[in-house]
VMD Tcl script that draws the C-alpha trace (Angstrom):
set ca {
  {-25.12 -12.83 17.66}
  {-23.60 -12.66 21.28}
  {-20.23 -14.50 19.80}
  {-20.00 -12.21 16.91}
  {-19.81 -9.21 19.03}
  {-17.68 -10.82 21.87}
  {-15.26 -11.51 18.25}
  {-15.09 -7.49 17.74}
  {-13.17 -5.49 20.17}
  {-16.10 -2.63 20.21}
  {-18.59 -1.45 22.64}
  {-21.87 -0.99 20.48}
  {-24.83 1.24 21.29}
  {-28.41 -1.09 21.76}
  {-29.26 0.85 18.37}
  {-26.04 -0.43 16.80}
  {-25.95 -4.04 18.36}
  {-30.01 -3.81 17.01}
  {-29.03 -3.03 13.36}
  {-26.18 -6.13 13.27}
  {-28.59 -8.61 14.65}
  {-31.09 -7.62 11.54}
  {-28.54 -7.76 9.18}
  {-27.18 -11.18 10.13}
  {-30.96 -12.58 10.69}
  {-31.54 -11.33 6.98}
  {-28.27 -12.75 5.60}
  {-28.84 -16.12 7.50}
  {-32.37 -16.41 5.52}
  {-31.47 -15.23 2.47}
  {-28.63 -17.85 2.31}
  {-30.48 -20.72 3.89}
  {-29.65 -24.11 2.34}
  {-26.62 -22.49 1.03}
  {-23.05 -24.03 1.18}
  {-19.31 -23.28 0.97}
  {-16.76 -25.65 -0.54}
  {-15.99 -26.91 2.51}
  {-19.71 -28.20 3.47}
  {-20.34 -25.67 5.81}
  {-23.33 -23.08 6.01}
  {-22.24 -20.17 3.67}
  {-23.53 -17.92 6.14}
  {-19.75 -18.70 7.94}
  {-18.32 -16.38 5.10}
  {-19.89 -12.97 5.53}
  {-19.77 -13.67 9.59}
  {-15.74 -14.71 9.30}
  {-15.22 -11.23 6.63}
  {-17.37 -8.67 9.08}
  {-15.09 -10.34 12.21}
  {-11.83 -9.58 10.48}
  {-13.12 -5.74 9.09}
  {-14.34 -5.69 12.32}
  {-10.93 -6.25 14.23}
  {-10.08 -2.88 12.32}
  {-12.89 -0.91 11.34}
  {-16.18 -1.68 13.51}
  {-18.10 0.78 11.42}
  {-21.78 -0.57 12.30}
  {-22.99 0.21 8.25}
  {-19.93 -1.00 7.27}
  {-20.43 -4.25 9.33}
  {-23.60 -4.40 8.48}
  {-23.05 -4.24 4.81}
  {-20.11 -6.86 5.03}
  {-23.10 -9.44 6.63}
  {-25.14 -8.68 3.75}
  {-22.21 -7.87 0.54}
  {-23.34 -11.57 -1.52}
  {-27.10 -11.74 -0.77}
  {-27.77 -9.47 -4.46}
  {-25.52 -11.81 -6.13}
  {-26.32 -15.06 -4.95}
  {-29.85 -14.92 -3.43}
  {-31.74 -13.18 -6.18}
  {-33.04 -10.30 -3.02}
  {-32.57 -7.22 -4.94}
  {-30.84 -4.01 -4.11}
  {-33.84 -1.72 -3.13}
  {-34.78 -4.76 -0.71}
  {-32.21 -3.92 1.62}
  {-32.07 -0.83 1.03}
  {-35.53 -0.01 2.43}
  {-34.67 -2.29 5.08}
  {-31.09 -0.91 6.07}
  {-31.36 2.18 4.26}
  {-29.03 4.23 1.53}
  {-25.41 4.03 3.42}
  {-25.84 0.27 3.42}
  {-27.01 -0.55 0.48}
  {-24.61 1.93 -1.32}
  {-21.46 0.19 0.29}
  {-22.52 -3.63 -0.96}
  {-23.25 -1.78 -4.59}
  {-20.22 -0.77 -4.87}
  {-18.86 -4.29 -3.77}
  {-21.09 -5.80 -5.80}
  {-19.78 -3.98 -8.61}
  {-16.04 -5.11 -7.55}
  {-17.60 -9.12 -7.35}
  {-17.98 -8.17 -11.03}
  {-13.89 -7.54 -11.98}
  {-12.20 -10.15 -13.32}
  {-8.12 -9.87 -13.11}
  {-7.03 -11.54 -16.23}
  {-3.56 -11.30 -18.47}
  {-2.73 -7.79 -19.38}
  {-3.03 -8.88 -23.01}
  {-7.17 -9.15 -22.43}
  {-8.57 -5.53 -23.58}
  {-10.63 -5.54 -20.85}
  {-8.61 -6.07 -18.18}
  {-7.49 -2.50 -17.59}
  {-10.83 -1.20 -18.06}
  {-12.09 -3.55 -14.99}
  {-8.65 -2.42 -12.82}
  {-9.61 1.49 -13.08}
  {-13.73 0.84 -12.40}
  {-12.48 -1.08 -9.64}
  {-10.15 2.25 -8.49}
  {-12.79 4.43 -9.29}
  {-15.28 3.00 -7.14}
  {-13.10 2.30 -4.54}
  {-12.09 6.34 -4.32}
  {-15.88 7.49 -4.32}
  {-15.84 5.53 -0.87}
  {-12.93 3.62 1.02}
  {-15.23 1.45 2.66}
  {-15.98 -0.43 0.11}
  {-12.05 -1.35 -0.49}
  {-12.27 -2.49 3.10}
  {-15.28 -4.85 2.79}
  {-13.51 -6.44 -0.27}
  {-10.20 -6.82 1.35}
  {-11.81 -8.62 4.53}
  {-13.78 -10.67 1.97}
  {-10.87 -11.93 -0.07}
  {-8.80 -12.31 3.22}
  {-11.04 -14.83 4.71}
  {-11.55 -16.27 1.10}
  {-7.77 -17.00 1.07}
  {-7.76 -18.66 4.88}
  {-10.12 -21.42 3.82}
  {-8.61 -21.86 -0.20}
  {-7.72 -25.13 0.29}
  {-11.39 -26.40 -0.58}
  {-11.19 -25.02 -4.31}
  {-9.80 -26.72 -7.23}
  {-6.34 -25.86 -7.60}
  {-6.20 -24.15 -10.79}
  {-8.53 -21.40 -9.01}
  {-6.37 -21.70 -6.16}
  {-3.61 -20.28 -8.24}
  {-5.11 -17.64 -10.01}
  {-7.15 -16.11 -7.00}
  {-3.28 -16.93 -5.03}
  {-1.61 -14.86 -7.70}
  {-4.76 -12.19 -8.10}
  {-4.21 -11.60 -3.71}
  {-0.64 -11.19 -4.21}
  {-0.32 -8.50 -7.11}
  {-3.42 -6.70 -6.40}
  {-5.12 -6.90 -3.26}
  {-2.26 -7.34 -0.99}
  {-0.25 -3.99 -2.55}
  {-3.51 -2.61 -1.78}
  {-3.83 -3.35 1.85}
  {-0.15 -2.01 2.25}
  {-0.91 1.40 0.80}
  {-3.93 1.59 3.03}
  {-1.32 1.42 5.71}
  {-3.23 -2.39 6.95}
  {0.40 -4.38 7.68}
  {-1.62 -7.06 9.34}
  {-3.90 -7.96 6.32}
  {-1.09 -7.35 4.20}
  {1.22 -9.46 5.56}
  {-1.23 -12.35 5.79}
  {-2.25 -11.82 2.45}
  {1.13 -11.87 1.14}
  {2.13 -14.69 3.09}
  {-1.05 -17.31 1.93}
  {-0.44 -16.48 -1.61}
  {2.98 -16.81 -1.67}
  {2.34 -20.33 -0.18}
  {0.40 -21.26 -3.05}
  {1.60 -19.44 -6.04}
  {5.33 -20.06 -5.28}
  {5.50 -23.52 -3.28}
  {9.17 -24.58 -3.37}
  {10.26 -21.31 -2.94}
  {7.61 -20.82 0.20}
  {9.25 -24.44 1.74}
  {12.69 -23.14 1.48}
  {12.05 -19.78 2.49}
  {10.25 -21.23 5.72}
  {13.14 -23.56 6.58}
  {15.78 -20.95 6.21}
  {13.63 -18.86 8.48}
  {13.12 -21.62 10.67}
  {16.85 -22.56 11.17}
  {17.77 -18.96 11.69}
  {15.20 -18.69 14.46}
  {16.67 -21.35 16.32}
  {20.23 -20.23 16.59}
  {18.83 -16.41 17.37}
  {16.16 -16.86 19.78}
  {18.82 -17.26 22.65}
  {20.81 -14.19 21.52}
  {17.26 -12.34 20.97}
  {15.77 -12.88 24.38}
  {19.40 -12.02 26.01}
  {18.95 -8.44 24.40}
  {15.61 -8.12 25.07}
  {16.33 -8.02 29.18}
  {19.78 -5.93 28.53}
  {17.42 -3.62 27.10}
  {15.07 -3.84 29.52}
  {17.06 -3.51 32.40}
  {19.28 -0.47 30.36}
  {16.00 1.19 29.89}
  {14.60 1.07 33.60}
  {18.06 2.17 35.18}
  {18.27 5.35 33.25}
  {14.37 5.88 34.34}
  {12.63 6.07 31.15}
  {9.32 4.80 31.20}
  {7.81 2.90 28.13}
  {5.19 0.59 27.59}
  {6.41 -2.73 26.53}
  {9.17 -4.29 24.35}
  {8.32 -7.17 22.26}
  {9.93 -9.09 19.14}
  {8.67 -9.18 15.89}
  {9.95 -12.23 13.81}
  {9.89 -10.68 9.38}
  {7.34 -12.59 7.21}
  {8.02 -14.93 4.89}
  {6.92 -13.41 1.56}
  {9.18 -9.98 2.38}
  {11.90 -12.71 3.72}
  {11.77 -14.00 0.18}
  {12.03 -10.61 -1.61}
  {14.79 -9.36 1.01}
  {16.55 -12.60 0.15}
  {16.79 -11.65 -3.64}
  {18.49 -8.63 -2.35}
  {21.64 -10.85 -0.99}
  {22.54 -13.17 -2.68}
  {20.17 -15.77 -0.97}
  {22.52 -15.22 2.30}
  {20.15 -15.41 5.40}
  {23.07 -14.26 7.51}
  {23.33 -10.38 5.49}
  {19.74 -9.52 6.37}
  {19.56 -8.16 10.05}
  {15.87 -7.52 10.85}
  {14.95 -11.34 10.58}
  {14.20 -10.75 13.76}
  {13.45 -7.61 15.42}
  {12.76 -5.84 18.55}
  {9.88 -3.47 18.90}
  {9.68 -0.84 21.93}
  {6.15 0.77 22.37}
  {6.51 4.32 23.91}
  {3.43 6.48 25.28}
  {5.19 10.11 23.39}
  {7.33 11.04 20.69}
  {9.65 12.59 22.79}
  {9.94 9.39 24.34}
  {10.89 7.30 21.33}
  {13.68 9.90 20.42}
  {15.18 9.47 24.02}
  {14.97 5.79 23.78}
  {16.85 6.24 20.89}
  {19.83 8.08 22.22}
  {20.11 6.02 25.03}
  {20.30 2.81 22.73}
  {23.35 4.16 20.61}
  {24.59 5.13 24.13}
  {25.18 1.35 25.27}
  {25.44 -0.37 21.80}
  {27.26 0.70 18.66}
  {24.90 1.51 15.90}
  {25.14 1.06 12.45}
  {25.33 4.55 10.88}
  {23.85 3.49 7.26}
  {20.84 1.64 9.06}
  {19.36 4.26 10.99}
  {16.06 5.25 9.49}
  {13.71 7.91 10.97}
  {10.26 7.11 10.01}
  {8.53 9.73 12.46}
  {10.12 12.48 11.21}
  {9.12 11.45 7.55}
  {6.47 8.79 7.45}
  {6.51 6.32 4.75}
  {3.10 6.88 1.92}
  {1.05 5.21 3.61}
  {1.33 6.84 6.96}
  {3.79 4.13 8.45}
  {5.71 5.83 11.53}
  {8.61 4.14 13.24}
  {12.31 4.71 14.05}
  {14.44 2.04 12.88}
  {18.27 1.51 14.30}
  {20.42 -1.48 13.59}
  {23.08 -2.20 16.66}
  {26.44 -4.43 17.61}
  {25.77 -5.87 20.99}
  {29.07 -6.70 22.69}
  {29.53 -10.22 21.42}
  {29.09 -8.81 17.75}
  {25.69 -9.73 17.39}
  {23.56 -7.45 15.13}
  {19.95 -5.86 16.18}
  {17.44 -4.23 14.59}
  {15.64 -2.35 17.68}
  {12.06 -0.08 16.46}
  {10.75 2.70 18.52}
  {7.22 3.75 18.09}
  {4.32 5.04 19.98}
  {1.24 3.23 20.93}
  {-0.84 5.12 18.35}
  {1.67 4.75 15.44}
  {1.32 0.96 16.24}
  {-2.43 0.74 15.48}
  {-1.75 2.44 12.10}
  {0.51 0.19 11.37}
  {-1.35 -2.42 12.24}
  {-4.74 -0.54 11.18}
  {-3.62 1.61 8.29}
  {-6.46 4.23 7.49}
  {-9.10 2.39 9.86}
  {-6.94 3.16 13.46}
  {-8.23 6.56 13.96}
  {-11.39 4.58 15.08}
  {-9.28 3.08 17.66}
  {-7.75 6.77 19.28}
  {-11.35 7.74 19.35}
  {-12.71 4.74 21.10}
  {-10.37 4.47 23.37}
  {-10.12 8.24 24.31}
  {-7.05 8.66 23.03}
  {-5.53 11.84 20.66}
  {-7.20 11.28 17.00}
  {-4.50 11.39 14.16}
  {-7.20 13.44 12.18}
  {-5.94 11.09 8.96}
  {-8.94 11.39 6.99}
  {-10.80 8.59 5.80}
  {-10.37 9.29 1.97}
  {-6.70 8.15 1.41}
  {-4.86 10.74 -0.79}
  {-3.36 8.44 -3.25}
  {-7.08 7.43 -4.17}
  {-7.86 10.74 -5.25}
  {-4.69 11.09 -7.24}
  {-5.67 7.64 -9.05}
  {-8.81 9.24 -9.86}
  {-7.51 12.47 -11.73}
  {-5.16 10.22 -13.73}
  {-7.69 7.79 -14.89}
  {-9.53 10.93 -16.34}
  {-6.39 12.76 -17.68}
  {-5.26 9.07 -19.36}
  {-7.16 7.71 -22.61}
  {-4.95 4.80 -22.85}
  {-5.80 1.79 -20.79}
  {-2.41 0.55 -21.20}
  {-0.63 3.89 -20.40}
  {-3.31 3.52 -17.18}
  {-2.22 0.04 -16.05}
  {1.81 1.18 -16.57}
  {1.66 4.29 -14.16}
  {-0.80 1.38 -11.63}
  {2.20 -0.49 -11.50}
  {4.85 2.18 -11.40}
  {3.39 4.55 -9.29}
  {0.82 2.40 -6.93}
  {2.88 -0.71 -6.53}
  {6.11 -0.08 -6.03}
  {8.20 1.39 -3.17}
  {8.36 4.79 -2.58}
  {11.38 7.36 -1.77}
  {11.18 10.89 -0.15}
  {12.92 14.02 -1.93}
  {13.08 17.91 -0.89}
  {12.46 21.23 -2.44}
  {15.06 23.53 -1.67}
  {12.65 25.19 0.32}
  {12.35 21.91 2.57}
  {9.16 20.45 0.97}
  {8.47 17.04 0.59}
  {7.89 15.07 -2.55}
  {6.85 11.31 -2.62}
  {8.54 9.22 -6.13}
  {8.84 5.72 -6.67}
  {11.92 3.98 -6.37}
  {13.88 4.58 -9.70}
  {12.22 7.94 -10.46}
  {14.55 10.33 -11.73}
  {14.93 14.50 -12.13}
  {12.50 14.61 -14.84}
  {9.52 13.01 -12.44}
  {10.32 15.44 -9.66}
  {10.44 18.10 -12.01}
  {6.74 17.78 -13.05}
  {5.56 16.36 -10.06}
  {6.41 20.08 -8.43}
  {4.76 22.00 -11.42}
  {4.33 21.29 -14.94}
  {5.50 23.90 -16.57}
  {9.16 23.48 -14.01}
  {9.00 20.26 -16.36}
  {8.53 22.07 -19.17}
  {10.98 25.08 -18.83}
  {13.49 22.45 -17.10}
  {17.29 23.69 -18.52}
  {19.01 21.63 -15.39}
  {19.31 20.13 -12.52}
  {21.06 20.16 -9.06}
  {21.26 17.58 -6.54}
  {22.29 17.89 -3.04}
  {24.06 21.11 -4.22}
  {25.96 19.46 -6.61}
  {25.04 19.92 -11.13}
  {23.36 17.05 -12.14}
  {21.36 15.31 -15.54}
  {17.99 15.69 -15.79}
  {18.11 11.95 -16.01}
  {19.77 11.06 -13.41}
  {17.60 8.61 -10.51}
  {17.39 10.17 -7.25}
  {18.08 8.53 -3.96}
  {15.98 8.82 -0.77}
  {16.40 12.68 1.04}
  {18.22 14.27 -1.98}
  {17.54 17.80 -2.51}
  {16.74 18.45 -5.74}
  {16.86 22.37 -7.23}
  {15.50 22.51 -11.27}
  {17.16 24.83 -13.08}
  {14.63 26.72 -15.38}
  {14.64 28.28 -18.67}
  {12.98 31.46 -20.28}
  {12.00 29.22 -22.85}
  {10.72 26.37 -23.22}
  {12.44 23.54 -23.13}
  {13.18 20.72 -26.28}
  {11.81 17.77 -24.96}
  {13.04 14.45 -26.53}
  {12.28 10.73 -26.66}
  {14.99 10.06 -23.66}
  {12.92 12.06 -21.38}
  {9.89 9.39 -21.69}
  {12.72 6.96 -21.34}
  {14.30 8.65 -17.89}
  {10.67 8.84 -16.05}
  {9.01 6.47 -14.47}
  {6.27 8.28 -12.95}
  {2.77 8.01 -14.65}
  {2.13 12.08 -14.13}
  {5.57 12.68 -15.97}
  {4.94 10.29 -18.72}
  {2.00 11.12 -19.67}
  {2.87 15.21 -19.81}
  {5.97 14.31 -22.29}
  {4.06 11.99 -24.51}
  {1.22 14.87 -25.08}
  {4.15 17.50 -25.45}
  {6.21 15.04 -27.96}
  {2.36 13.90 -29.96}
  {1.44 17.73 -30.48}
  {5.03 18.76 -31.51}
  {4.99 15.80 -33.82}
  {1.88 16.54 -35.24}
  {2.64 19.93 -35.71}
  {5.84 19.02 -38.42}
  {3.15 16.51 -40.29}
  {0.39 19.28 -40.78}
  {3.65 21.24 -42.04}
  {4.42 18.53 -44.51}
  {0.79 18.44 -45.75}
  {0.52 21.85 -46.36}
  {3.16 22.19 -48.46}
  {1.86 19.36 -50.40}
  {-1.21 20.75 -50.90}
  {0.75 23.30 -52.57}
  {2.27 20.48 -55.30}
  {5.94 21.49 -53.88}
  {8.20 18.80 -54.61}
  {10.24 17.06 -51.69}
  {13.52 18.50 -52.56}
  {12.01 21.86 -52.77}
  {10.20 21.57 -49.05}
  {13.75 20.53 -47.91}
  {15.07 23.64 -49.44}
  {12.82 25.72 -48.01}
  {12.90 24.90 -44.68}
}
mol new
graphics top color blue
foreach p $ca { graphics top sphere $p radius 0.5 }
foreach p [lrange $ca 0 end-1] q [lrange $ca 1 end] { graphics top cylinder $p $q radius 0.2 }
display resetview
C-alpha cells in the first residue's frame, strides 16, 4: 500500500488513503490464485492501471474503482457486494466499465459492431470517468502485450490504435496518446515501425549538436533581455505521428522541421507572447509556420504557440511557448484541472464532461442508422479538426475537408436550408467549396427555401450536415412517390400523369 501511494503524485486525506487500502485488500482476495500471461499475480494489473490513472487523475473513487474494475467479471463477487462495501459512486464507475469489458471491436461488416461503438459512447458520456479507467486499463494492457498470442496481439494492437488512442487525444491526454499510438504501431505495422525508428534515429544524431547549440543561444538571448521563464526543454516527435508526417513528404525526413523541438515553459500568457517577439527578433521566422494555439485552442483544449525559425547557419527550429498550466493539459487533457487545484494554482474551470461527448450523444439519438452512426464517428470524432469564423467573429470547429455546406448547418439549420450562397474571406464562393483553417465564411440566404440536391450529401463531410440533407432529400422524395400513387389510384395512365404535371 505504502509503494502504491509513493507511485501517485497526491497527498491523500487518512479517510482517502483508508478507502484505497480496502479496495486493494478486497481486490488482492478476490483475485487470489489468479495469474496474468506473464506468470505473475493478476493483482499487478489493476495496481499498474490505478498508478497510471493515477499519474493524471487521483480521484480516490475513481482509484478505487480502477483496483476493483475485473473482480465482477472474473471473480464471480457480484455488483451489490462492493457496492455496500464502497458504496454507489464506486460501484457505478466499474458498471459502466464492466459494461465496456463487454464491446467487442470487430470488422465494420459485423451488424453489431456499431451498435457496441455507440453503447460504448453512450456510457462513456453519462460519466467520463469511466473512459479514464478503461484507457489506463488498456494502456497497461498494451505495455505487457508481448505475453499474448500474436494474433490477439494484432487485433487488440490495431483496436488501441483506431479507437482508444483517437480517444485519449480528444480527451486532450498527449501522454497516453502518444504511448498508445506508439505500442500499436510497433505491432500492427512492424517494418514500417523499424524504418520509421531508424530514420528517426539517424536524424537525431546529426541534430542533437545543432539542437543543444540553440537551446543555450536561446537561453542566454532570453536572460539578457530579462525575461523570466521557467525552463526550456526539447521534445524529440513520436514515432507513429513521424510516420503519418512522413506520408505528408514524400518519405523525406529532411522537409519535416519539428522532428525535434524546443519547448519554453512560461509562468503567464503575457509572457509567452513576449517570448515570442523576442524570438523573431534574433532569428528569422518562417511566416507560413507560425501557429497561435492560445489564442484559438485546438478541440481538445490543446494551447501552445508554435514558430518555426532560421538560425544563422540555416538551420531550421521549431521553438513552442506555453505556460505551466497549458502543459499539464496537454499532458493531462480533461484530468489537469486536478493538478491547478492541488497545487494551488488558477483552475481552468474546464469541466469534467467533455463537450464533444455530449454532442456524440444527441447524434446517436437523432441517427437510426448504425452505419450513418459509425461514418460521422470517423468523420467527425477521428479526424483533425480546423477553426472557421462567423462574420461576427465566432468560432466554429469542422473537420479537415469540411466544406460551406457543413458550416452552414453547423451555425443553424435552417441557414442550411435557406443557403442561396456563399462568401469566403470576402470573396463569392460555392457552397461546395472545402474551407481552410481561419476562413471567414458569410452564407448567403434565401426567402425560400433552398433545392437541395444529391451533390450536397456529396460536398459534406460532417455527420450533423449529412444527416439533415438525407432527411430533407428522403421526405422530398417520398413526397413525388405518394404523388405517383395517387394518381394511380385514380387508373390515370402514365402518359396522362406526365401530361398533367
Amino acid at each position: 500500500m505504502k509503494d502504491f501511494l509513493k507511485s501517485i503524485p497526491h497527498n491523500f486525506k487518512q479517510a482517502e488513503q483508508a478507502v484505497l487500502a480496502k479496495a486493494l485488500a478486497f481486490s488482492e482476495k478476490a483475485h487470489q490464485g489468479q495469474k496474468r500471461k506473464s506468470g505473475e499475480d493478476y493483482l499487478i494489473h489493476p495496481i499498474g492501471a490505478a498508478i497510471i490513472l493515477g499519474q493524471i487523475f487521483p480521484d480516490t473513487p475513481t482509484l478505487a474503482a480502477t483496483l476493483l474494475h475485473d473482480v465482477p467479471e472474473d471473480t464471480g463477487i457480484p455488483l451489490e457486494k462492493i457496492e455496500k462495501e464502497f458504496g454507489g459512486e464506486v460501484a457505478q464507475l466499474i458498471d459502466g466499465v464492466t459494461h465496456l469489458g463487454h464491446v467487442r471491436f470487430k470488422d465494420s461488416k459485423d451488424k453489431f459492431y456499431v451498435e457496441n461503438l455507440r453503447k460504448m459512447f453512450i456510457a462513456t458520456s453519462q460519466d467520463i470517468r469511466v473512459i479514464l479507467i478503461k484507457l489506463a486499463d488498456r494502456l497497461h494492457n498494451m505495455r505487457t502485450i508481448e505475453f499474448i498470442p500474436p494474433d490477439k496481439q494484432a487485433k487488440v494492437a490495431r483496436e488501441t490504435l483506431e479507437i482508444y488512442a483517437p480517444i485519449a487525444g480528444r480527451l486532450g491526454i498527449g501522454a497516453w496518446k502518444d504511448e498508445l499510438e506508439d505500442l500499436s504501431f510497433r505491432i500492427v505495422y512492424p517494418k514500417e515501425y523499424q524504418k520509421t525508428k531508424e530514420m528517426l534515429e539517424a536524424e537525431l544524431d546529426s541534430r542533437d549538436k545543432s539542437i543543444k547549440e540553440m537551446q543555450k543561444k536561446l537561453s542566454h538571448i532570453l536572460r539578457t533581455e530579462g525575461i523570466k521563464y521557467l525552463e526550456i526543454t526539447g521534445r524529440v516527435k513520436r514515432l507513429y505521428s513521424l510516420f503519418n508526417k512522413l506520408k505528408k513528404y514524400d518519405n523525406d525526413i529532411k522537409k519535416i522541421y519539428d522532428i525535434i523541438a524546443l519547448r519554453v515553459i512560461t509562468k503567464s500568457t503575457a509572457d509567452c507572447y513576449s517570448i515570442l517577439g523576442i524570438i523573431h527578433k534574433h532569428f528569422q521566422p518562417m511566416p507560413s509556420r507560425i501557429k497561435d494555439f492560445i489564442a484559438t485552442p485546438k478541440p481538445n483544449g490543446y494551447q501552445s504557440i508554435h514558430t518555426t525559425v532560421f538560425d544563422k547557419d540555416g538551420s531550421i527550429f521549431e521553438i513552442q511557448l506555453r505556460t505551466d498550466l497549458m502543459h499539464e493539459e496537454a499532458e493531462r487533457g480533461i484530468a489537469a484541472h486536478w493538478f491547478y487545484t492541488e497545487e494551488g494554482k488558477e483552475d481552468s474551470s474546464r469541466p469534467v464532461h467533455a463537450p464533444w461527448f455530449k454532442e456524440l450523444q444527441a447524434w446517436q439519438e437523432e441517427t437510426t442508422n448504425p452505419e450513418e452512426y459509425l461514418e460521422s464517428l470517423k468523420i467527425d470524432f477521428f479526424r483533425d479538426r480546423i477553426f472557421v469564423f462567423t462574420p461576427k467573429g465566432d468560432i466554429k470547429d469542422l473537420p479537415v475537408g469540411a466544406s460551406v455546406i457543413d458550416f452552414a448547418f453547423a451555425v443553424h439549420s435552417e441557414l442550411g436550408y435557406f443557403m442561396m450562397g456563399a462568401k469566403i474571406n470576402g470573396k463569392m464562393a460555392k457552397i461546395t467549396d472545402v474551407l481552410e483553417q481561419g476562413d471567414v465564411i458569410e452564407i448567403i440566404k434565401s426567402k425560400k427555401p433552398a433545392t437541395i440536391s444529391h451533390d450536397w450529401l456529396k460536398a459534406a463531410k460532417t455527420g450533423g450536415a449529412r444527416n439533415k440533407i438525407r432527411h430533407y432529400l428522403n421526405e422530398h422524395e417520398k413526397g413525388i412517390i405518394q404523388r405517383v400513387k395517387e394518381l394511380k389510384l385514380k387508373d390515370l395512365s402514365l402518359p396522362q400523369f406526365f401530361r398533367k404535371k
